[in-house]
PLY file of the C-alpha trace (Angstrom):
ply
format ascii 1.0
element vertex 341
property float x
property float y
property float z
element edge 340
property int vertex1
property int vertex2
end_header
0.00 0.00 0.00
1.21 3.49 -0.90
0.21 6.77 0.51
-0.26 9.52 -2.34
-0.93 12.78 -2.09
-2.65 15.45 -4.86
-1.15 18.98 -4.80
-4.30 21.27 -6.17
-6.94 18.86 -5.83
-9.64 20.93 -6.69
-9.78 21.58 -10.08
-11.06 18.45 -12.61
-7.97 16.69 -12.91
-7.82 16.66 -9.07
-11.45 15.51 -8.73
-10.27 12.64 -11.80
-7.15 11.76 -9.81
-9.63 11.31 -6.75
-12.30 9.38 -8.00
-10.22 6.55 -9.82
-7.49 6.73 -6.61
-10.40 5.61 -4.69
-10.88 2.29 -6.71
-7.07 1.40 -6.72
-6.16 -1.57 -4.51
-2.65 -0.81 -3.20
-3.71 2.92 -2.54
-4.19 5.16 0.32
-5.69 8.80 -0.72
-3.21 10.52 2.31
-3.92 14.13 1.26
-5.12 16.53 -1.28
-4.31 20.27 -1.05
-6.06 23.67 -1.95
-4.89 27.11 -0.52
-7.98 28.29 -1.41
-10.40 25.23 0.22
-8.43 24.36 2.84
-10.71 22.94 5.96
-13.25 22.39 3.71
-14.80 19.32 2.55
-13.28 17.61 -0.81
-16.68 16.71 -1.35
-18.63 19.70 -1.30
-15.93 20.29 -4.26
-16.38 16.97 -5.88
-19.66 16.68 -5.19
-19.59 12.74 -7.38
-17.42 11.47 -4.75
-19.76 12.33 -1.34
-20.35 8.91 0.76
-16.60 8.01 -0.98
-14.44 9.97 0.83
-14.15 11.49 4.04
-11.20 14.21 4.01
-10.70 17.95 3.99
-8.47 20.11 1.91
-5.26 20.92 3.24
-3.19 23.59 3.07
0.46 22.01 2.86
4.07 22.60 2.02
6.01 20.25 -0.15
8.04 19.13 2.56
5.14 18.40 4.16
3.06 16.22 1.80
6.25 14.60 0.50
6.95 13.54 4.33
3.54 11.85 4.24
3.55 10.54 1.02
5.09 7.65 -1.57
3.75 9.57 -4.65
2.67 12.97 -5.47
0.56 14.21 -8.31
1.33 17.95 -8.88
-2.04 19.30 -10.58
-1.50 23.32 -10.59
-1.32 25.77 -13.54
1.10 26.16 -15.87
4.08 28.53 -14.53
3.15 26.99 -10.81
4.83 23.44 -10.81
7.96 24.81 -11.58
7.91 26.51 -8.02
6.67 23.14 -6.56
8.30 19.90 -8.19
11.86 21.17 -6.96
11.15 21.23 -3.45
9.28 17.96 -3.84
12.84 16.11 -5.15
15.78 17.96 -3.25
15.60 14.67 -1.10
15.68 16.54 2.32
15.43 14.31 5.59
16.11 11.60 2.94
12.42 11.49 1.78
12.34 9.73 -1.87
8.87 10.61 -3.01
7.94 9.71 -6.77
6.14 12.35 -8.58
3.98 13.31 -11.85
3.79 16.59 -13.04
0.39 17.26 -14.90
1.27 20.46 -16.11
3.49 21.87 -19.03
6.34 22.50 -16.84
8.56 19.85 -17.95
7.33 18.61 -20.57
9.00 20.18 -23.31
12.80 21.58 -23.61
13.66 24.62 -21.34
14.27 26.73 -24.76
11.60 25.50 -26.30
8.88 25.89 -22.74
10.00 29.41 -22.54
9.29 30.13 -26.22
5.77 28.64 -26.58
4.53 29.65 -23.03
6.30 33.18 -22.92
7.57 32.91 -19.53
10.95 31.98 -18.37
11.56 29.10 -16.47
13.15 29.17 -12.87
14.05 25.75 -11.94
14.59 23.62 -15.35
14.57 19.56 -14.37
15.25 16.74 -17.10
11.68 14.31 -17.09
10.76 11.78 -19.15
7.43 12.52 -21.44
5.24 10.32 -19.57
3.45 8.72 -22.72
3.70 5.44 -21.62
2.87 3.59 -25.14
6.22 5.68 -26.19
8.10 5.68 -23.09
8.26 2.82 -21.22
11.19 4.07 -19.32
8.78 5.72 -16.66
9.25 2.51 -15.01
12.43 3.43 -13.80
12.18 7.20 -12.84
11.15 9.45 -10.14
9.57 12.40 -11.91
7.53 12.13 -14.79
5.93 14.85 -16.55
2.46 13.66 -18.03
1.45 14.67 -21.46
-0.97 17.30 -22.51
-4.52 16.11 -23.62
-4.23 16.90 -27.18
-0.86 16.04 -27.61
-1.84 12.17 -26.16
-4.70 11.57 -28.80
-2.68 13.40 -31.64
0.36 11.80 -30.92
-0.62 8.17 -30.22
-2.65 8.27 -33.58
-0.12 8.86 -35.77
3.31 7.04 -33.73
3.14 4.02 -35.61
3.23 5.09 -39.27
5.91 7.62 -37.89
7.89 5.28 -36.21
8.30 3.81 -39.58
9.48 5.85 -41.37
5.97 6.13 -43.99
4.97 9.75 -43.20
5.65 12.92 -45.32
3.15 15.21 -43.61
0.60 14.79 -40.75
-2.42 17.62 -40.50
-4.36 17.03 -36.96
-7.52 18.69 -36.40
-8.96 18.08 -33.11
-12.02 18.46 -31.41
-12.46 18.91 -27.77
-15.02 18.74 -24.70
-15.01 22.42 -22.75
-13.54 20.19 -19.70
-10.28 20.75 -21.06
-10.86 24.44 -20.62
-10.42 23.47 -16.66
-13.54 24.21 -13.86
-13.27 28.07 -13.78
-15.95 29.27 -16.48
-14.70 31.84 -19.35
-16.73 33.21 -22.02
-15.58 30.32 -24.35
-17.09 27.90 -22.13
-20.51 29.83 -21.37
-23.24 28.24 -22.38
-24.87 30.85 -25.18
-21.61 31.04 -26.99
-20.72 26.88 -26.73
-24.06 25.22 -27.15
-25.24 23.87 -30.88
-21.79 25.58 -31.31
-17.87 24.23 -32.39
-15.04 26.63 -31.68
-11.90 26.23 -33.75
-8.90 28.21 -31.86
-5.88 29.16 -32.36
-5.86 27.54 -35.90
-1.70 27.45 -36.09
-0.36 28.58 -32.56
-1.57 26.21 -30.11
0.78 25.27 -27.44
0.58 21.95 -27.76
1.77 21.74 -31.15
5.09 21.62 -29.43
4.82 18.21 -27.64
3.33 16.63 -30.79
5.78 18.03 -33.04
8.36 16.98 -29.84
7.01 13.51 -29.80
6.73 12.40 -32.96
9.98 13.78 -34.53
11.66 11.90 -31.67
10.35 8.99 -33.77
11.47 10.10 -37.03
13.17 13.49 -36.74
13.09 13.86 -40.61
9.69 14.94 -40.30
8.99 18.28 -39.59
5.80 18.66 -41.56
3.41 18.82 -38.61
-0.07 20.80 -38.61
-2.62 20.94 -35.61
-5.64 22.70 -35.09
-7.72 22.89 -32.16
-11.36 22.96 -32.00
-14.05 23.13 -28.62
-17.62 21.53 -28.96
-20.58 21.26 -26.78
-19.86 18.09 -25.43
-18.38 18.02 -21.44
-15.76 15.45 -22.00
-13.48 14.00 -24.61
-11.14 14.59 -27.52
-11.98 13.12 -31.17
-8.45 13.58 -33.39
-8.92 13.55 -36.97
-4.87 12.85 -38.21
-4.54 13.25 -42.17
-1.62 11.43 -42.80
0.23 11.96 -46.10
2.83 8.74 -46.70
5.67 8.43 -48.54
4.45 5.29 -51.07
0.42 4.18 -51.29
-0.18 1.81 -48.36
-2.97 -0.78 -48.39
-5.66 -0.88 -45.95
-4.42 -4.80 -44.36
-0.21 -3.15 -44.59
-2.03 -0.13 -42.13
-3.55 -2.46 -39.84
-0.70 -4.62 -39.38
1.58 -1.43 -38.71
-0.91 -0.22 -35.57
-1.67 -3.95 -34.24
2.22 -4.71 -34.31
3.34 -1.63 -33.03
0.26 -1.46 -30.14
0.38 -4.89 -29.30
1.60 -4.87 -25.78
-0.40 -1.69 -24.95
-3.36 -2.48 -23.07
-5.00 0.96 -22.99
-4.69 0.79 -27.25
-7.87 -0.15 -28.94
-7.39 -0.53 -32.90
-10.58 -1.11 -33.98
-12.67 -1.33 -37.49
-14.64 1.49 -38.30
-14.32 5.09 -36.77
-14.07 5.31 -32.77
-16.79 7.84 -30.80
-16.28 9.58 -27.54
-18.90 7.42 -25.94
-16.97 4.51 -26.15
-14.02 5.74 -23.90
-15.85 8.22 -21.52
-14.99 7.59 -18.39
-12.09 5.38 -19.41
-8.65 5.31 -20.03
-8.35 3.95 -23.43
-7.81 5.22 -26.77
-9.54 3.68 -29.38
-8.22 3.88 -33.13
-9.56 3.23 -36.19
-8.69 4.40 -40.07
-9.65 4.20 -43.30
-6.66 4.59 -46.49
-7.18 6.82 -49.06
-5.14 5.42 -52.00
-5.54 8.00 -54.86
-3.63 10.73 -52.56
-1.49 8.97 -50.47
-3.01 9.41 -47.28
-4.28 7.67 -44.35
-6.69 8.71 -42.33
-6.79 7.97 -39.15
-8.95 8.77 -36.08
-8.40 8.80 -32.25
-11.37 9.15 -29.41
-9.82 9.66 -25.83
-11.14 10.98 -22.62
-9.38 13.94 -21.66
-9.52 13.97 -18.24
-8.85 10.59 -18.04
-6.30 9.39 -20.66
-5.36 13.03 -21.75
-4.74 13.38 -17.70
-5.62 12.07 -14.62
-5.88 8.38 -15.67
-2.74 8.45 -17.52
-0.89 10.00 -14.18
-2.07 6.66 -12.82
-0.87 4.59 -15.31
2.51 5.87 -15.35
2.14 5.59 -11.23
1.56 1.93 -11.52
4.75 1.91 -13.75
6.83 4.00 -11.40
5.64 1.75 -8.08
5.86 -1.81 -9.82
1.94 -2.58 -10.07
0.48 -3.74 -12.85
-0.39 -1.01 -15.53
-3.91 -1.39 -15.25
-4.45 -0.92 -11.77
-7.16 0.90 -11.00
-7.81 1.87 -14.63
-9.52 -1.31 -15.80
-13.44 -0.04 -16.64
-15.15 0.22 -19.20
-16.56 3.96 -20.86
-19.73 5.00 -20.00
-21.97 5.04 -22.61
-24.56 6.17 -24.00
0 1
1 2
2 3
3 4
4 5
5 6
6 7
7 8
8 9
9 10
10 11
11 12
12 13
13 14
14 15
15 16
16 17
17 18
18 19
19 20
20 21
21 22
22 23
23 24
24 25
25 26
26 27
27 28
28 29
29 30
30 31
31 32
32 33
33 34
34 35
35 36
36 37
37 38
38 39
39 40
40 41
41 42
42 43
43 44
44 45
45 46
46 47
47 48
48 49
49 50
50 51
51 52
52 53
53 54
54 55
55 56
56 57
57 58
58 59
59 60
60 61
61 62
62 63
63 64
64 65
65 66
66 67
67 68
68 69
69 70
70 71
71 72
72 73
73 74
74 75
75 76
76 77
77 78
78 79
79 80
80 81
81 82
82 83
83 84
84 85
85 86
86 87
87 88
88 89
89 90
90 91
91 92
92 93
93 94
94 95
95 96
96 97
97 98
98 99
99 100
100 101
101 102
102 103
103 104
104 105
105 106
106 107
107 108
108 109
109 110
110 111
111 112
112 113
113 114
114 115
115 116
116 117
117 118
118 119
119 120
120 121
121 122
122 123
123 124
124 125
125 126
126 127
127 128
128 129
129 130
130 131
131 132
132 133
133 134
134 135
135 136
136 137
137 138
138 139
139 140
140 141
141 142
142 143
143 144
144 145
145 146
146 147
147 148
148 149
149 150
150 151
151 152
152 153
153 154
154 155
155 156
156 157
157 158
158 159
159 160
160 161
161 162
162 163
163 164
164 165
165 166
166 167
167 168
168 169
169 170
170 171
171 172
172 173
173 174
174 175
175 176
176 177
177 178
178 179
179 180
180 181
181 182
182 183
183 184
184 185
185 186
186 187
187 188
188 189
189 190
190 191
191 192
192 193
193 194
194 195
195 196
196 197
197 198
198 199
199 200
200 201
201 202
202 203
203 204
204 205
205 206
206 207
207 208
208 209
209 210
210 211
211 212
212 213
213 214
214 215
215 216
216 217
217 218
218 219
219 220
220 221
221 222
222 223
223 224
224 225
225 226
226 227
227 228
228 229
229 230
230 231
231 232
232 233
233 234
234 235
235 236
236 237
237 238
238 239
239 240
240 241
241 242
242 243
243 244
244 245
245 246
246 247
247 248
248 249
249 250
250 251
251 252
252 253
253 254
254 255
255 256
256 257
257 258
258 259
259 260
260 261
261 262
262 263
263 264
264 265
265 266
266 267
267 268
268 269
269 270
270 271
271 272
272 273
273 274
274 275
275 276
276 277
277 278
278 279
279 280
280 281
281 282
282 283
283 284
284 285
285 286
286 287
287 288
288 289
289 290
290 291
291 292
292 293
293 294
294 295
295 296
296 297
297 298
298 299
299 300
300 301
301 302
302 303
303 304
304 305
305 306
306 307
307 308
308 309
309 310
310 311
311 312
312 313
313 314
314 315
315 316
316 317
317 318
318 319
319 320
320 321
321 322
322 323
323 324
324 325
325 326
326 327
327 328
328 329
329 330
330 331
331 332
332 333
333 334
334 335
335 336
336 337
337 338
338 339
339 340
């Protein structure tokens, strides 16, 4: 049994990180914190969890938490870990405490962070991406910085084509529940403006361009031709990734599916599937499901990816790369089904 502890546990990712913490067997939920909440309940916050969970937000320090926990998740704003995740590893009074980063941090180059995010960064520290179909080195580290929620559909829908070597060009266009726009309301996520409505965004800029493009020229760094753009619909969770791949020679249909079921074949939380995936199928849940179909006359593939974002774009994929980091099976905790309809 582990004790783990969430640092800004109020927010949706928090409230994810809670409610599938609570089904893990070798887990103890030790503390989660809030400046802003602390002495209150977590579940007049997370109001899904009441008759779950009996605690109170605290207001803690990192040597604090790390001296009562094994693992903690660090869910805070961008520009915030950076203060946070240092004090957390200095390995004072000998405390080893593992821990996952859900912000952008660390998850990109210190060059590169400062340039897409505009701020500089005060305490740089080497993690590994914490995609665990593409890094299965997590295993053996002690901070892990977890992937965006775009960049984990995106990427994991085009890696295996990528990885060998097929692709000329990739164009992403993604479409995302307001969720990922985190629990304080904005005009973009007021009702009037989102419902019956779909919000394309920052059509070239996006921030997370940067992990994709990161990611998947790791796998083939001769490809540089990568295009994403953003879009918000009425829906409250999920991420549906639309990946227009153009390949170097025409690929068959049967040569596509071989590529994603060898290359995925080991990864539990892969589904490659026949037809085109939907949100419903993986809300809730912390798989991805893929499916494609090959356009022949123009060289492309076209492949699509349906994830939860708060749960595979997030919290559940914190978990998995816990289970990774502690020696558990992968799956702990994470093995349900998506709730549909």
């Amino acid at each position: 049994m582990i004790n783990v502890g969430i640092i800004g546990g109020s927010g949706y990712t928090g409230g994810e990180l809670l409610r599938l913490l609570l089904g893990h067997p070798y887990v103890n939920i030790e503390a989660a914190t809030s400046r802003r909440l602390a002495g209150k309940d977590v579940c007049d916050t997370h109001k899904h969890l009441r008759g779950f969970l009996d605690m109170q937000f605290e207001d803690l320090s990192p040597d604090e938490i790390k001296e009562r926990c094994d693992v903690v998740f660090v869910a805070v704003p961008h520009g915030t870990s950076m203060n946070i995740v240092p004090q957390l590893l200095d390995g004072n009074n000998n405390v080893k405490v593992k821990v996952i980063d859900l912000s952008a941090d660390y998850r990109l180059k210190t060059s590169v962070f400062e340039q897409v995010y505009g701020m500089k960064h005060t305490n740089p520290i080497d993690a590994v991406f914490g995609l665990v179909e593409l890094h299965p080195d997590v295993a053996d580290e002690m901070f892990i910085s977890n992937p965006g929620c775009y960049p984990t559909g995106a990427t994991l829908s085009a890696a295996p084509l990528v990885a060998a070597g097929l692709v000329d060009a990739v164009i992403f266009d993604s479409k995302s529940g307001i969720s990922g726009a985190g629990i304080d309301p904005s005009v973009a996520s007021h009702y009037p403006n989102m419902a019956e409505n779909i919000q394309p965004y920052k059509l070239t800029t996006h921030r997370h361009r940067a992990e994709i493009f990161q990611e998947l020229n790791r796998l083939d760094n001769s490809l540089t031709n990568i295009s994403f753009t953003p879009h918000v619909i009425p829906s409250v969770r999920g991420i549906l990734t639309t990946a227009h791949i153009f390949t170097k020679s025409t690929l068959s249909a049967d040569e596509v599916k071989r590529i994603y079921t060898d290359f995925y074949k080991d990864k539990p939380f892969i589904r490659v599937i026949d037809g085109i995936p939907t949100l419903s199928a993986v809300r809730g849940s912390n798989f991805c499901d893929i499916g494609f179909e090959v356009d022949e006359h123009n060289r492309r593939v076209v492949v699509v990816s349906a994830i939860d974002n708060l749960v595979k774009g997030a919290s559940g994929q914190a978990i998995q790369n816990m289970n990774l980091m502690c020696g558990f099976d992968e799956t702990e905790g994470l093995w349900v089904a998506g709730v549909a309809p």
